[in-house]
C-alpha positions in Angstrom: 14.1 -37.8 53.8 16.7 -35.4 52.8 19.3 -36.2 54.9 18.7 -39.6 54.9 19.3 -39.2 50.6 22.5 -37.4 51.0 23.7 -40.0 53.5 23.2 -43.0 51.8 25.0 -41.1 49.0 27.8 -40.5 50.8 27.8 -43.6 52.2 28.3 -44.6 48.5 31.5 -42.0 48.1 33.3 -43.6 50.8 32.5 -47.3 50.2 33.9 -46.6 46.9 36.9 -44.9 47.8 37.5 -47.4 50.1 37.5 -50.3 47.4 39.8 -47.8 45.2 36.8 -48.6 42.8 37.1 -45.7 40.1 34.3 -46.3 37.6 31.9 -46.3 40.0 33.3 -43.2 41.9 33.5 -41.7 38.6 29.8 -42.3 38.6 28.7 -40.7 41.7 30.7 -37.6 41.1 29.8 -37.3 37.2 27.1 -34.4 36.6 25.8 -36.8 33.9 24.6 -39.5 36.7 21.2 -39.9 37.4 21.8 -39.4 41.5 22.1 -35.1 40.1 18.4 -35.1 39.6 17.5 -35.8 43.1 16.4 -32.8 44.7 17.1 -34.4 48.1 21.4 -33.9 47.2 20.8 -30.1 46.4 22.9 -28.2 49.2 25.3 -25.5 49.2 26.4 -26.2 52.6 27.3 -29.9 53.0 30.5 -30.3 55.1 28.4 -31.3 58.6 27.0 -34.0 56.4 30.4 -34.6 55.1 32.1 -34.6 58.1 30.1 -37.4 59.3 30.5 -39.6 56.5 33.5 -39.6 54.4 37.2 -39.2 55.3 39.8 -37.3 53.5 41.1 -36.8 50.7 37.7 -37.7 49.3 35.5 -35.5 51.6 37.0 -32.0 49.4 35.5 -34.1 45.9 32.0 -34.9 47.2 32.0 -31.1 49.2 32.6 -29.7 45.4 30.4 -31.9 43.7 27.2 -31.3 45.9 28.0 -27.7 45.7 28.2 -28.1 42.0 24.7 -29.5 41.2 23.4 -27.2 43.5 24.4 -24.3 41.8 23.1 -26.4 38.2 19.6 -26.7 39.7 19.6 -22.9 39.9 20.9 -22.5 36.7 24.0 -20.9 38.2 26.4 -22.1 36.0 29.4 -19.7 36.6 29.0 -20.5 40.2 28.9 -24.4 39.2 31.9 -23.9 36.8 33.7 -22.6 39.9 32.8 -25.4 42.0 33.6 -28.0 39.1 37.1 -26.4 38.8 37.9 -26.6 42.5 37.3 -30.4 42.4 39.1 -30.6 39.1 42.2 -28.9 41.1 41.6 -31.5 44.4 41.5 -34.1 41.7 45.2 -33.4 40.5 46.7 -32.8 44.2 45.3 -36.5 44.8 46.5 -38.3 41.9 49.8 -36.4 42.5 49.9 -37.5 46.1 49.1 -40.8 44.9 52.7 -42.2 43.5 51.9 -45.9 43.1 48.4 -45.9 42.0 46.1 -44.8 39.1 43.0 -46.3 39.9 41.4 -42.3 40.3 42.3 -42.0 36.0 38.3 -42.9 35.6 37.2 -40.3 38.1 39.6 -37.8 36.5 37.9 -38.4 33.1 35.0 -37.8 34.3 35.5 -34.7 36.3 37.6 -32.9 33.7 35.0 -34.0 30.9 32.5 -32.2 33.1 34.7 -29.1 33.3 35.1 -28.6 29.7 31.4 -28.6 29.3 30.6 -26.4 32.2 32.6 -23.7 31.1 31.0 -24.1 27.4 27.9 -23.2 29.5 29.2 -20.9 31.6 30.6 -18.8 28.5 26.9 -18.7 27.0 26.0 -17.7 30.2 28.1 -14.4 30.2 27.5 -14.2 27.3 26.9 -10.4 26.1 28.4 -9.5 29.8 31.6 -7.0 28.9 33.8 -9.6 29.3 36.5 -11.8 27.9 35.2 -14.3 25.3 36.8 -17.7 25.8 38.4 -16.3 29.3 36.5 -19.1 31.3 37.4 -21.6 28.5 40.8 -20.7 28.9 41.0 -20.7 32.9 39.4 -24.7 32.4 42.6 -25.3 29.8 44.6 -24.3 32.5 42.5 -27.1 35.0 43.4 -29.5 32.2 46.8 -28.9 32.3 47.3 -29.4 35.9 45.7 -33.0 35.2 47.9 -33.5 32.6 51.0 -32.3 34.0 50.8 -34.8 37.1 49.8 -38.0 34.4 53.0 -36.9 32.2 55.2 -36.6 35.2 54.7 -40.6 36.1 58.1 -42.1 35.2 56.8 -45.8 35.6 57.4 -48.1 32.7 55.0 -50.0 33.8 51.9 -49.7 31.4 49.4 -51.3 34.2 50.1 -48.7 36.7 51.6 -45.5 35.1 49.1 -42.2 35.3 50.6 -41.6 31.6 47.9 -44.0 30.2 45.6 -41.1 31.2 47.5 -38.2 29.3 45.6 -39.0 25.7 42.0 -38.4 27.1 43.2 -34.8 28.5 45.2 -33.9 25.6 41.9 -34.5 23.5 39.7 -32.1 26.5 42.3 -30.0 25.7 41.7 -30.1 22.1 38.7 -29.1 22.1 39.0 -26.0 24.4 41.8 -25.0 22.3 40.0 -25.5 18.5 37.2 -23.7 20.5 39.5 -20.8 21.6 40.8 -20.6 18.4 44.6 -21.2 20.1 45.6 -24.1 18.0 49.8 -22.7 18.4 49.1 -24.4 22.1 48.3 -27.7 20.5 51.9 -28.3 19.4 53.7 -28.8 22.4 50.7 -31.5 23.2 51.0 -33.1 20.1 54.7 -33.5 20.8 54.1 -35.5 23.8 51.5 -38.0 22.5 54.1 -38.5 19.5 57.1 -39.2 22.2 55.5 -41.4 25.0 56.3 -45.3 25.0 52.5 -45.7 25.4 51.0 -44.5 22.4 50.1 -47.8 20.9 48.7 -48.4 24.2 45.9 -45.8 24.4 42.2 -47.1 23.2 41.3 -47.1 19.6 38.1 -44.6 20.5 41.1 -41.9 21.9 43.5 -42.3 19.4 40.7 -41.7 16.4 39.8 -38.3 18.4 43.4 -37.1 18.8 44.0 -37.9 15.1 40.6 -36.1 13.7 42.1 -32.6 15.8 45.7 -33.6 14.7 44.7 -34.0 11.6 42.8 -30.8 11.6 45.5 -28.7 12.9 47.9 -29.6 10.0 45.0 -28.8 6.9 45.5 -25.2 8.8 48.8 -25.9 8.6 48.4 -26.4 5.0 50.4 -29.7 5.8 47.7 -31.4 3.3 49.4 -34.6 3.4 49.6 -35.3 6.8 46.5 -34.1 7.5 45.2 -36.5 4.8 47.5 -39.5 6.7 45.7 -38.3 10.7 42.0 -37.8 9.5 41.7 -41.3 7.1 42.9 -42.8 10.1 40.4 -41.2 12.3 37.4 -41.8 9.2 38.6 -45.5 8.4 38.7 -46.8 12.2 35.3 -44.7 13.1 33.0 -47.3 13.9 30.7 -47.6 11.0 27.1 -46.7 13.7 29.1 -43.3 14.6 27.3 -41.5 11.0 27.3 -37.8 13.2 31.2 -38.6 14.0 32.5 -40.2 10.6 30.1 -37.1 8.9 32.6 -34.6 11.2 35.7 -36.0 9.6 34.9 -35.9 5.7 34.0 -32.5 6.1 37.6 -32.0 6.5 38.6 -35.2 4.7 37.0 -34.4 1.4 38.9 -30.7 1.0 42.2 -32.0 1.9 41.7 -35.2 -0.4 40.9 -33.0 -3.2 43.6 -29.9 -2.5 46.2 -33.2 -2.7 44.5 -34.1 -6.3 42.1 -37.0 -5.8 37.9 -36.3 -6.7 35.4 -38.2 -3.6 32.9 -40.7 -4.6 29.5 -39.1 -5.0 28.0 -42.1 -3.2 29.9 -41.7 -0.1 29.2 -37.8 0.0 25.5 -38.6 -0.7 25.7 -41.6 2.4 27.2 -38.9 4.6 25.0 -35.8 3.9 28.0 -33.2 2.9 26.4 -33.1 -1.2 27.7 -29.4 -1.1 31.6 -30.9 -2.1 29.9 -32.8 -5.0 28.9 -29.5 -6.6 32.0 -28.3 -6.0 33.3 -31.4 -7.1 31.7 -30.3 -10.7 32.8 -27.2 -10.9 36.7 -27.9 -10.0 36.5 -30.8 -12.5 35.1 -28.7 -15.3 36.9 -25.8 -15.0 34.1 -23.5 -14.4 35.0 -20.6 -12.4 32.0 -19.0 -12.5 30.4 -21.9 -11.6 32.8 -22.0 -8.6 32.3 -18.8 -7.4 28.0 -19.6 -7.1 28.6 -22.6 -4.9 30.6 -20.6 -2.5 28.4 -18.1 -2.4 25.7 -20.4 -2.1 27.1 -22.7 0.7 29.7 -20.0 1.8 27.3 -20.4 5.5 27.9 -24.4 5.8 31.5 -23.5 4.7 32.1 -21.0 7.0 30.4 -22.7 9.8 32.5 -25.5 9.4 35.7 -23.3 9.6 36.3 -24.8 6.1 35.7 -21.8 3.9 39.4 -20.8 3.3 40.4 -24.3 2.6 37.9 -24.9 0.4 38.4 -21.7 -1.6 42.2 -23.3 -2.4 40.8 -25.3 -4.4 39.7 -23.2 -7.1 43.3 -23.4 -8.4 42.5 -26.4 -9.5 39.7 -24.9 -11.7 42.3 -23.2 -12.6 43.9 -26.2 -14.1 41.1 -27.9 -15.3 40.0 -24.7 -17.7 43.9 -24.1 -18.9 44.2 -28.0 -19.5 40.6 -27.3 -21.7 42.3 -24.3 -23.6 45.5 -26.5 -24.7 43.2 -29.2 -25.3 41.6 -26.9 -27.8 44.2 -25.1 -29.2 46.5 -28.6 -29.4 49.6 -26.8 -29.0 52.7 -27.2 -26.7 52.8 -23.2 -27.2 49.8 -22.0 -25.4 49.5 -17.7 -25.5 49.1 -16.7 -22.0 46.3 -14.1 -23.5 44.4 -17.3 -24.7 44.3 -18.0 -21.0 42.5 -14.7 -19.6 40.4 -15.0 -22.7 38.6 -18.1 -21.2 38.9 -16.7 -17.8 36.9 -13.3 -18.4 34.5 -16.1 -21.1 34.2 -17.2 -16.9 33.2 -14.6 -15.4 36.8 -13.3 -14.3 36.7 -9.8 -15.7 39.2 -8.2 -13.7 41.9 -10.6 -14.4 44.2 -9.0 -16.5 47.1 -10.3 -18.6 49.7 -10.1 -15.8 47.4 -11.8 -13.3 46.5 -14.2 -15.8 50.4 -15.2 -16.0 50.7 -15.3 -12.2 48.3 -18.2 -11.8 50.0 -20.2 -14.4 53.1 -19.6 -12.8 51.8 -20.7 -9.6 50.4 -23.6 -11.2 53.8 -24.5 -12.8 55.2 -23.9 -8.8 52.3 -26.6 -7.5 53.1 -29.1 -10.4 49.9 -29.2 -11.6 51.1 -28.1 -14.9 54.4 -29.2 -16.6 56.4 -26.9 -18.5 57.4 -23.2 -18.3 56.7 -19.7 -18.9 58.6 -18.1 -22.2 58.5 -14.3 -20.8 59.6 -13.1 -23.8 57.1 -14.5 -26.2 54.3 -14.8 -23.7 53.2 -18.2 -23.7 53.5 -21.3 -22.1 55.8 -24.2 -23.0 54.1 -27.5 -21.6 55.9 -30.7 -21.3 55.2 -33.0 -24.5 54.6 -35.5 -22.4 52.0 -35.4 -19.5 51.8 -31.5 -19.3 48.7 -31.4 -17.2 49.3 -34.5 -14.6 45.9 -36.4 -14.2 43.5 -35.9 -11.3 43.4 -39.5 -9.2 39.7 -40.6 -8.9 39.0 -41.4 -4.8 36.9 -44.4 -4.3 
């Protein structure tokens, strides 16, 4: 019964090969088909099968693949990663080999898809082995790469046939091994390539929204706040509207950036999306409560730091910063504010070991940001606002 199984699934391979049909070879070599639950494909040793059945190139692919969910039913996943990456490889030498065609793009999704989240497995596997963290991770990048190298390297203009219509989807794998890795630097040169090829308009909608969301992400490290807002309301405003875990993802980053660049999110769409902890921030920033500030970070600094957000996030308490200074000229209703009347209100917050100095570096700073019009008499210590709009408004963000 066995043999007769793997047969008839190889028969499958070659019939598709044949027809140069891709999706469904992707299929039959994806690890997430339904044919890998069939106990009657599990071999490590299927080249006489092989042999028999399929012709080359395609007989290395199916060779890999068997030996892959093999080693997956034994819960071997090193050993599967291995086998994953060797096909991943054969995949690349084909397409290569193959200068008029790019029929295989489907199969090379699929297969480098696969790869990424083998080696995710494969690193919990080793996990607590003395070994590199990431190193498999990083040896898959590398698999990526070779994919990528062989689509860029198609200088065919023509968009129906060019393997460059495949080089979004593997600069996206590749995003997420390198966000993973914590090697964003490698991102760039990526980046730089999707920006310059003639077929970026070309790649689907579903692509493009990924390879903003990590684009966009890269620049709020960056602290290039306004392109990352430009890349990730892209990604959140074209997100279909049933993807709630995926358009969730974006405004985690989203909301931070929108409010480092000045604008305060809508309490409804926080509350629609399940990330409440900004609104709480949101009322402490606009409030000008420092203290205030300082509880909610404690209190979601684990949702803040699991969402690699904490250090962004904290930016923002210059803002509260602004807010309570723009409270103390409200109060004094002066154009001459003392700086001292500053770090009053500031230790009133709960900043006790601000002193006077300090106090007058954060004013400064906010002067620097233009969050604060006017200027800094040393001499007299106090600052001069403008007379007109010292303390620009905050734009609300519907």
């Amino acid at each position: 019964m066995a043999q007769i199984m793997l047969a008839h699934y190889l028969q499958l391979i070659e019939r598709c090969w044949k027809a140069q049909d891709g999706e469904k070879l992707a299929s039959f070599l994806s690890l997430r088909h339904e044919h890998t639950r069939s106990k009657h494909l599990y071999t490590d040793r299927p080249e006489s099968m092989i042999e028999r059945f399929i012709s080359s190139p395609v007989d290395e692919l199916a060779s890999y693949h068997l030996k892959c969910i093999f080693f997956i039913s034994n819960n071997q996943y090193i050993q599967a990663y291995q086998q994953q990456s060797n096909l991943t490889q054969c995949i690349a030498r084909v397409l290569q080999s193959q200068k008029e065609e790019n029929w295989l793009l489907p199969v090379m999704y699929v297969v480098c898809l696969d790869l990424r989240l083998l080696a995710q497995r494969a690193e919990k596997e080793r996990a607590g082995v003395n070994e590199k963290p990431g190193e498999i991770l990083e040896k898959a990048a590398e698999c990526l790469m070779g994919c990528f190298r062989v689509c860029a390297a198609d200088n065919r203009s023509s968009e129906e046939d060019t393997k460059r219509l495949g080089m979004l989807n593997l600069v996206n794998q590749l995003f997420k091994v390198y966000f993973r890795i914590n090697k964003l630097h490698l991102c760039k040169p990526l980046i730089r390539a999707i920006e310059s090829s003639p077929f970026k308009e070309s790649f689907s909608l579903s692509q493009q929204i990924t390879y903003r969301y990590f684009v966009g992400r890269k620049a709020m490290f960056d602290s290039d706040y306004k392109a990352a807002d430009e890349y990730l309301t892209y990604a959140f405003e074209n997100c279909h509207r049933s993807s709630r875990r995926n358009k969730r993802l974006i405004l985690i980053y989203l909301v931070p950036v929108k409010m480092l660049l000045g604008y305060i999110p809508n309490k409804k769409v926080l509350e629609k999306y399940n990330v409440l902890e900004f609104w709480d921030l949101v009322q402490a920033v606009c409030q000008g409560n420092l203290k205030l500030f300082d509880e909610i970070m404690e209190k979601h600094e684990a949702f803040f730091i699991n969402c690699g957000i904490y250090l962004i996030v904290d930016k923002l308490k210059i803002l509260a910063y602004r807010n309570l200074f723009r409270r103390v000229y409200l109060i004094l209703n002066t154009h001459q504010i003392p700086i001292d009347a500053f770090q009053t209100a500031l230790v009133y917050l709960g900043q006790t070991d601000v002193d006077l100095d300090e106090t007058q570096c954060i004013v400064a700073n906010l002067i620097y940001e233009n969050k604060i019009k006017g200027y800094i008499s040393h001499q007299h210590k106090k600052l001069v606002v403008s007379k007109q709009n010292p303390f620009p408004s905050l734009t609300s963000l519907s």
